[in-house]
FIZAKOL-458135 format. One record per residue (C-alpha): residue number from 0; chain; y, x, z. Coordinates in nm, 4 decimals, decimal comma. Layout:
<pts>
<pt NUM; 'A'; <Y; X; Z>>,
...
</pts>
This chain:
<pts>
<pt 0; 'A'; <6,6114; -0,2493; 0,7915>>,
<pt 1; 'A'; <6,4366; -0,5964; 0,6715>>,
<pt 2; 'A'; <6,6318; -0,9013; 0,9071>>,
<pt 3; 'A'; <6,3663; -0,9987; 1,1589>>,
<pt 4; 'A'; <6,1531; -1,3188; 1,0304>>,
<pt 5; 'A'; <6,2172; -1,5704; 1,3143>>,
<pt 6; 'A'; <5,9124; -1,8448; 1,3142>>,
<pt 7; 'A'; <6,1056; -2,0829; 1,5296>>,
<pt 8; 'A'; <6,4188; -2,2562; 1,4207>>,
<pt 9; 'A'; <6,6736; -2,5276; 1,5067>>,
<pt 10; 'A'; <6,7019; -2,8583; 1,3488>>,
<pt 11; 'A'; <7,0204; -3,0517; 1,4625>>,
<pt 12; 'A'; <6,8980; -3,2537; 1,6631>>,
<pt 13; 'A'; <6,6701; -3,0198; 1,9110>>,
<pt 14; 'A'; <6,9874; -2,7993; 1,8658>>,
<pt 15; 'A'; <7,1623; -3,0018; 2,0762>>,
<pt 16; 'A'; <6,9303; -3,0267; 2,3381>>,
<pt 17; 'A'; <6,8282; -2,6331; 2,3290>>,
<pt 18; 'A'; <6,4908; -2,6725; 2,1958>>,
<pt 19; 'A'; <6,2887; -2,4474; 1,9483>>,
<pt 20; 'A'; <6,0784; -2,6159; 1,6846>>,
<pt 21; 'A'; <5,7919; -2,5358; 1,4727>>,
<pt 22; 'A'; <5,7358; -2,7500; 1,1723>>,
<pt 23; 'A'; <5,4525; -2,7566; 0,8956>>,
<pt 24; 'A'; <5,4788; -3,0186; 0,6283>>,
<pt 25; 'A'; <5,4287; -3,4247; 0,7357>>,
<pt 26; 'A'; <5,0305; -3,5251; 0,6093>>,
<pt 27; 'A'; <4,9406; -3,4649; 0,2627>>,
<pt 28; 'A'; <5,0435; -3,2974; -0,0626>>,
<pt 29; 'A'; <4,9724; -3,0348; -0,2251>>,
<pt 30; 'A'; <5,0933; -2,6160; -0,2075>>,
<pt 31; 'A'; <5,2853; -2,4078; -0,4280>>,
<pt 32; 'A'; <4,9007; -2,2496; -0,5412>>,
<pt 33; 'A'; <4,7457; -2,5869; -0,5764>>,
<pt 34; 'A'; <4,5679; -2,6059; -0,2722>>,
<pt 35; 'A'; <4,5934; -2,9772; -0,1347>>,
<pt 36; 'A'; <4,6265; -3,0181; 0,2763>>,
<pt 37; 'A'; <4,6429; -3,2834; 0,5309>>,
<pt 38; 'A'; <4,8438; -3,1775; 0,8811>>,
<pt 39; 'A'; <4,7815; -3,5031; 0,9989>>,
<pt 40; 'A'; <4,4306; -3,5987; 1,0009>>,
<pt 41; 'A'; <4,4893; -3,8710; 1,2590>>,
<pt 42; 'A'; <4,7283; -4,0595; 1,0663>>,
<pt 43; 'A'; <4,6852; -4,4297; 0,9553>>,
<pt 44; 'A'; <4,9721; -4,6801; 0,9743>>,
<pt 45; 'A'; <5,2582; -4,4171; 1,0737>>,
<pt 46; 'A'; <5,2011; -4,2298; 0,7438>>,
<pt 47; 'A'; <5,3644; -4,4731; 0,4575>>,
<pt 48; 'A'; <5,6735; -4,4481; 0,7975>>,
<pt 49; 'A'; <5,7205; -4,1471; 0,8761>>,
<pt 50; 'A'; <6,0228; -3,9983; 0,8975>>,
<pt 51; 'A'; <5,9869; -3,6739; 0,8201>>,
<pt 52; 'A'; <5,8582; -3,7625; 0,4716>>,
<pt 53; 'A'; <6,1814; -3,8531; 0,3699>>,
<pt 54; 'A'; <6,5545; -3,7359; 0,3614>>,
<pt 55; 'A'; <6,6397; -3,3731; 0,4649>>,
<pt 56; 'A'; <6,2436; -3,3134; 0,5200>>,
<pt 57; 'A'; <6,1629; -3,3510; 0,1420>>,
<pt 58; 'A'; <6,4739; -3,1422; 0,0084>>,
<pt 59; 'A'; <6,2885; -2,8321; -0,1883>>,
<pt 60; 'A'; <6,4567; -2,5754; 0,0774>>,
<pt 61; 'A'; <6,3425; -2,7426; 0,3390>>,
<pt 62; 'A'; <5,9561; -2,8163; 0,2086>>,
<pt 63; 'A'; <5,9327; -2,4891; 0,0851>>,
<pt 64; 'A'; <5,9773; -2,3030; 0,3973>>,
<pt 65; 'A'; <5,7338; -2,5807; 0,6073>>,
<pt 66; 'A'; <5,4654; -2,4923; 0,3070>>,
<pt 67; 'A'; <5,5627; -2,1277; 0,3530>>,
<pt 68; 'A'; <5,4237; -2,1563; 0,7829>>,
<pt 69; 'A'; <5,1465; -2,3752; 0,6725>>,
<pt 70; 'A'; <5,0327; -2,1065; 0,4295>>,
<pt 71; 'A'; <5,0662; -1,8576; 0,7064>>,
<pt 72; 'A'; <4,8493; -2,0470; 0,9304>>,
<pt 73; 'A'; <4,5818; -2,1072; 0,6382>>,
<pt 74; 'A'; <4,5826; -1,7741; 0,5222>>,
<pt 75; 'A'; <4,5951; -1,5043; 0,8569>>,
<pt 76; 'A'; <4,5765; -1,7915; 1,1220>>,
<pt 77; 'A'; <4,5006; -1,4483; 1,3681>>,
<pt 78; 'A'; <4,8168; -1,2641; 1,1897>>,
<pt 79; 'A'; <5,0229; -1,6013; 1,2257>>,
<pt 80; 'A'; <4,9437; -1,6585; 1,5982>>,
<pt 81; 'A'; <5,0068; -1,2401; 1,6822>>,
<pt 82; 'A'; <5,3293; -1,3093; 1,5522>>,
<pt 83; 'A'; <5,3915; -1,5865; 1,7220>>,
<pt 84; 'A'; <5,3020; -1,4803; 2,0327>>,
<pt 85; 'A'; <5,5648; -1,1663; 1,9670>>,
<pt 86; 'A'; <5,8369; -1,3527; 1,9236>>,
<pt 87; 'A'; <5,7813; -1,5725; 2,1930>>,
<pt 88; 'A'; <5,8529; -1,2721; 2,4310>>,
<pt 89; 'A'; <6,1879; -1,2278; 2,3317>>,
<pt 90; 'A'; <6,4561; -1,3451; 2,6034>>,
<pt 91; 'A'; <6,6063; -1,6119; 2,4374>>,
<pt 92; 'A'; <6,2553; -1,8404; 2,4310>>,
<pt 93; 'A'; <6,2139; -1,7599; 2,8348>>,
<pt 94; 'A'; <6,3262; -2,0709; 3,0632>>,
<pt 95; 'A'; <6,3440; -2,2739; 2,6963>>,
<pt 96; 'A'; <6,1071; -2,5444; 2,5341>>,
<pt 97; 'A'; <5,9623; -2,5602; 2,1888>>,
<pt 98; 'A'; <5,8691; -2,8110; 2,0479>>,
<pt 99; 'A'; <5,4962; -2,7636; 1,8621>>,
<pt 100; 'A'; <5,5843; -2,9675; 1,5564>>,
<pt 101; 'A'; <5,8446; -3,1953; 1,4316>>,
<pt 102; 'A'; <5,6586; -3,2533; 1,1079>>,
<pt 103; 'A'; <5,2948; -3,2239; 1,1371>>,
<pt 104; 'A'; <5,0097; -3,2129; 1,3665>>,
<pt 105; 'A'; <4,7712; -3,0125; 1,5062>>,
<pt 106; 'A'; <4,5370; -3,0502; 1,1838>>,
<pt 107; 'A'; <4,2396; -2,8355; 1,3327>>,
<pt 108; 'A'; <4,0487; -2,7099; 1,6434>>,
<pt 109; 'A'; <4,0644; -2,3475; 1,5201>>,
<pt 110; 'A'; <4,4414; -2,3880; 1,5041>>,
<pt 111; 'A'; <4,4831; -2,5813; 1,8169>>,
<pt 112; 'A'; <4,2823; -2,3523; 2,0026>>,
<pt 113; 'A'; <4,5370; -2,1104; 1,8471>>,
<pt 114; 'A'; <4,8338; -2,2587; 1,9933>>,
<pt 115; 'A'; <4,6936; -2,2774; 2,2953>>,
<pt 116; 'A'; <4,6074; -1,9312; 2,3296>>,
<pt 117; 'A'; <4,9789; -1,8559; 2,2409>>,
<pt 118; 'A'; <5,0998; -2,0907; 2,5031>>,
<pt 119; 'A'; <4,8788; -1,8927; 2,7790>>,
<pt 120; 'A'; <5,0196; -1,5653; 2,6728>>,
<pt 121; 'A'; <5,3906; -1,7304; 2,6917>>,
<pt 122; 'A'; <5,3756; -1,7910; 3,0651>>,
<pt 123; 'A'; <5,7768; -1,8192; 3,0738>>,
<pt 124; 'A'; <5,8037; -2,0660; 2,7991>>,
<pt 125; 'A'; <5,7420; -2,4307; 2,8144>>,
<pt 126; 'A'; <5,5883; -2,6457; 2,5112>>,
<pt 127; 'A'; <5,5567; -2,9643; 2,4356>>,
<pt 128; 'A'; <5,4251; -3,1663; 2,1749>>,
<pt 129; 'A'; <5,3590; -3,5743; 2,0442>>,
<pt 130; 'A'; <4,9754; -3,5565; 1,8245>>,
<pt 131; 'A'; <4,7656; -3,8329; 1,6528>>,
<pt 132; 'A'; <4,4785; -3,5731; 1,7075>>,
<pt 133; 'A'; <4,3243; -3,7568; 2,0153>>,
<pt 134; 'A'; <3,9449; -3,6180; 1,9179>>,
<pt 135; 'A'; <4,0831; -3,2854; 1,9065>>,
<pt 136; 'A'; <4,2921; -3,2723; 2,1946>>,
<pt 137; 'A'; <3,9735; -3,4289; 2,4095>>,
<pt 138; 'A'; <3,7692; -3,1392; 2,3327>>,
<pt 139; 'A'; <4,0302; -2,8511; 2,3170>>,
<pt 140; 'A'; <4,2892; -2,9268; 2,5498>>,
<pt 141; 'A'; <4,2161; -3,1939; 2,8019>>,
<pt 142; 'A'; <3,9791; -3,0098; 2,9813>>,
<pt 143; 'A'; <4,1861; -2,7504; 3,0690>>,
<pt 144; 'A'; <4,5305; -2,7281; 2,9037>>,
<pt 145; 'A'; <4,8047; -2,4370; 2,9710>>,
<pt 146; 'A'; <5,0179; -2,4798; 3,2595>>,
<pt 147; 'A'; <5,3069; -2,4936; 3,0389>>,
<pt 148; 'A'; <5,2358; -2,7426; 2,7855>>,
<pt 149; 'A'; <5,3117; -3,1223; 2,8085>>,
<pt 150; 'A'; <5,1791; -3,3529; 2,5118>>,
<pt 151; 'A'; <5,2232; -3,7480; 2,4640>>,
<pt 152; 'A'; <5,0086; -3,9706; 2,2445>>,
<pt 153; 'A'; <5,1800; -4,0914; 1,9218>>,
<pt 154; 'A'; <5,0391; -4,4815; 1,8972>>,
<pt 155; 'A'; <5,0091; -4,5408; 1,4698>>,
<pt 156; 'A'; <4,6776; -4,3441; 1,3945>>,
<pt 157; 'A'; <4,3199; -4,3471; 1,3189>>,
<pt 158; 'A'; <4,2304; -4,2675; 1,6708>>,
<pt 159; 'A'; <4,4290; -4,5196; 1,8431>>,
<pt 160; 'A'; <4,1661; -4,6834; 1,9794>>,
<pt 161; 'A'; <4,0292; -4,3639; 2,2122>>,
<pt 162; 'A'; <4,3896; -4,4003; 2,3830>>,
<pt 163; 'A'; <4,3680; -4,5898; 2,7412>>,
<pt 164; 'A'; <4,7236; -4,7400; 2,7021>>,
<pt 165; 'A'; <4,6767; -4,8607; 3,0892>>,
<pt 166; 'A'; <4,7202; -4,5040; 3,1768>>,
<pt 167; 'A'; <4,7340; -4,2386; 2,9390>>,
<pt 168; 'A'; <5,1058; -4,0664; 2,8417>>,
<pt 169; 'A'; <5,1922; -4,2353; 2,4354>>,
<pt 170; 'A'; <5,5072; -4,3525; 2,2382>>,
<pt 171; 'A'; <5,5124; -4,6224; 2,0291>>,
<pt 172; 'A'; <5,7818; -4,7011; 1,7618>>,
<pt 173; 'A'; <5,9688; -5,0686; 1,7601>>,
<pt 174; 'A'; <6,1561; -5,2070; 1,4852>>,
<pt 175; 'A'; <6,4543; -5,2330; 1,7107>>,
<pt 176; 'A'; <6,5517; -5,1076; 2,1054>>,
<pt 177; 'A'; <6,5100; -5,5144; 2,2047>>,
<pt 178; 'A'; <6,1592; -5,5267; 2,1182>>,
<pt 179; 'A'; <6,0454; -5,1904; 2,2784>>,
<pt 180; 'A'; <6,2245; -5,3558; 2,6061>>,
<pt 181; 'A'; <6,0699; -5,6856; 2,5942>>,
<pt 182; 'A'; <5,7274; -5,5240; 2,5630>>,
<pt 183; 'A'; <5,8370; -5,3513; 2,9055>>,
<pt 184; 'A'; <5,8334; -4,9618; 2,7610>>,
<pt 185; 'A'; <6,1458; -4,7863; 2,8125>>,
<pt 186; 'A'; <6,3641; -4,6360; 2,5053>>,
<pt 187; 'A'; <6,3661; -4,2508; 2,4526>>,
<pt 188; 'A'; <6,7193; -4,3472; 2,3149>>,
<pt 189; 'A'; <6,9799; -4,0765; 2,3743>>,
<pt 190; 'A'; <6,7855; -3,8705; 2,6744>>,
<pt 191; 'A'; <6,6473; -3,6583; 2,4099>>,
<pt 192; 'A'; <6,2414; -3,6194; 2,2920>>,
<pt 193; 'A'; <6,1539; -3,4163; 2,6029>>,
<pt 194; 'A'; <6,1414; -3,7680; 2,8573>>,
<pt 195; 'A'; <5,8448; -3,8563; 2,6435>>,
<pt 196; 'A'; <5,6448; -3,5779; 2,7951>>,
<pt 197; 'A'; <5,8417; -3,5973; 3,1615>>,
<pt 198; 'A'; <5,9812; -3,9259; 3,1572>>,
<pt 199; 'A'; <5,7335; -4,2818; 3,2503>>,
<pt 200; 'A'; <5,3948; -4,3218; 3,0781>>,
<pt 201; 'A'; <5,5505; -4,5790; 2,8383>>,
<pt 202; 'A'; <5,8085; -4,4431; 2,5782>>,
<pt 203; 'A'; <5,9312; -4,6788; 2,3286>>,
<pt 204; 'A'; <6,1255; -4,5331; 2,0129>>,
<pt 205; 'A'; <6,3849; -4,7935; 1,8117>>,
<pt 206; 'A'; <6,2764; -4,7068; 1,4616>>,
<pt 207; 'A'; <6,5065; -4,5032; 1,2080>>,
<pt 208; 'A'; <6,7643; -4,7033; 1,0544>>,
<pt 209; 'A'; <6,5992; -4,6256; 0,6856>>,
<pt 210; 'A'; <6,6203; -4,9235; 0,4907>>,
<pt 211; 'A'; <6,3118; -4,8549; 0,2798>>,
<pt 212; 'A'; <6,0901; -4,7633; 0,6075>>,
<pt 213; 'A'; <6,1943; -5,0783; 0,7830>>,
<pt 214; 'A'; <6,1267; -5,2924; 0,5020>>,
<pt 215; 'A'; <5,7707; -5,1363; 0,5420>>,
<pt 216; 'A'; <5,7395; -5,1780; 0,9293>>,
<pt 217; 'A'; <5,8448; -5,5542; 0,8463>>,
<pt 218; 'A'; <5,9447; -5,6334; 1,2118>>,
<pt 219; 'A'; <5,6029; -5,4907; 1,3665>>,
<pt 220; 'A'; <5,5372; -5,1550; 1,5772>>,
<pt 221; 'A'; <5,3120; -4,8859; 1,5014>>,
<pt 222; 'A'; <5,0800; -4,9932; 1,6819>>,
<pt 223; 'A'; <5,0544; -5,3712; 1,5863>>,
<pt 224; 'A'; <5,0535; -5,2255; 1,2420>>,
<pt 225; 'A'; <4,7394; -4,9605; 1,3321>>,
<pt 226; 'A'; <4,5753; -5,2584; 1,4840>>,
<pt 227; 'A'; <4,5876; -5,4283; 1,1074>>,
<pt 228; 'A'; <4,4872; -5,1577; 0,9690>>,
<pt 229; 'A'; <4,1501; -5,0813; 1,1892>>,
<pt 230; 'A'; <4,0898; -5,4439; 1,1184>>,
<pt 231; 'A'; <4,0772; -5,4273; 0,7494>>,
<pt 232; 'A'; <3,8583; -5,0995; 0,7699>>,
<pt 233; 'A'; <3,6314; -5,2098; 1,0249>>,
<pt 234; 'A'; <3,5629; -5,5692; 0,8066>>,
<pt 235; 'A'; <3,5638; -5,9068; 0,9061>>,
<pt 236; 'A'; <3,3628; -5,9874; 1,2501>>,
<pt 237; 'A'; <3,3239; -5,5796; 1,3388>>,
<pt 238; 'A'; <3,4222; -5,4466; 1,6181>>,
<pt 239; 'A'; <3,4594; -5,0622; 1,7823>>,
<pt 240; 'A'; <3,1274; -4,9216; 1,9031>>,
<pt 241; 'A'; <3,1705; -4,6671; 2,2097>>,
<pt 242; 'A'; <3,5356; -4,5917; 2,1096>>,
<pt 243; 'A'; <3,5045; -4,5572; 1,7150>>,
<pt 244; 'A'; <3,4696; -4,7559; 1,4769>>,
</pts>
């Protein structure tokens, strides 16, 4: 008998906190056929920083197998989420959370609407996920998201600027756990990535002690550094017009 395929795996760090991941490659590049993608059409700033474009993320085992789901999702996104939705029955997912993503993004409304629809017909497991995809998730999800699903807004991207920081759930990464506490948002630190989605509307996340990365965030957060950037898009003397630019 073929060994049963399991979608959802284990990195070491949701291992520890009993949480099942899904993960698609981080942004852009290009598959094994020569089709190029993009899982993270909201990115801007965060995408020369992210994390999980570099170390253990871009060893060939590991890229491989995130190409491998992305191809299953681009190729038989019905197939994909049937088998999803399978293996989400099994006992050992019931009472657990997974965690949609920790490379990636929720790159499309036909696959977002897909995840949803698996998270409805999951009723006894919880999911949570952080997204740059703020247009998307206003149309799809916000008006009437799954029961069990918890998302927070992931400050760095294009769409910053449609996020109501006063009140709306978002992290934002900090060159170090000082500045994240002077600018009064409280550190995920060791409580794990799930008090992002249950914790205070505020998260703050010390960066990732990768020299190269935090020569590149040069003392600034994400979303100082998104600010910039929207700047030197919009022009000198521009400004956003009803929320976009």
């Amino acid at each position: 008998m073929t060994p049963r395929r399991w979608l959802l795996t284990q990195n070491s760090d949701l291992r520890r906190q009993g949480i099942w991941n899904w993960s698609i490659p981080a942004w852009a590049g290009t598959l094994p056929d020569g089709r190029n993608y993009n899982t993270c059409p909201g990115a801007g700033s965060c995408a020369p920083l992210c994390y999980a474009r570099s170390g253990s993320y871009r060893f060939s085992n590991v890229l491989a197998a995130h190409q491998r789901n992305l191809m299953m999702v681009l190729d038989d996104l019905p197939g994909w989420e049937a088998q999803m939705t399978a293996e989400l029955q099994h006992k050992r997912y019931q009472d657990r959370w997974v965690r949609c993503h920790d490379a990636g993004d929720f790159f499309s409304l036909e696959y977002t609407r897909a995840w949803l629809r698996i998270m409805r017909a999951s009723p006894g497991v919880r999911f949570y996920a952080y997204t740059k995809s703020v247009s998307i998730f206003r149309e799809a999800v916000e008006p009437d998201p799954p029961p069990n699903f918890k998302w927070v807004y992931s400050l760095g991207g294009r769409e910053d600027h449609l996020i109501d920081l006063t009140v709306e759930r978002h992290v934002d990464i900090f060159p170090d756990e000082e500045s994240l506490a002077e600018a009064g948002y409280t550190s995920r630190g060791k409580e794990g990535c799930l008090i992002s989605v249950l914790g205070p509307q505020k998260i703050g996340i010390a960066a990732n002690n990768i020299p190269h990365l935090k020569r590149k965030q040069a003392g600034k957060r994400f979303s100082a550094l998104q600010k910039e950037q929207d700047a030197r898009r919009r022009g000198p003397g521009k400004q956003f017009k009803n929320g976009r630019p």
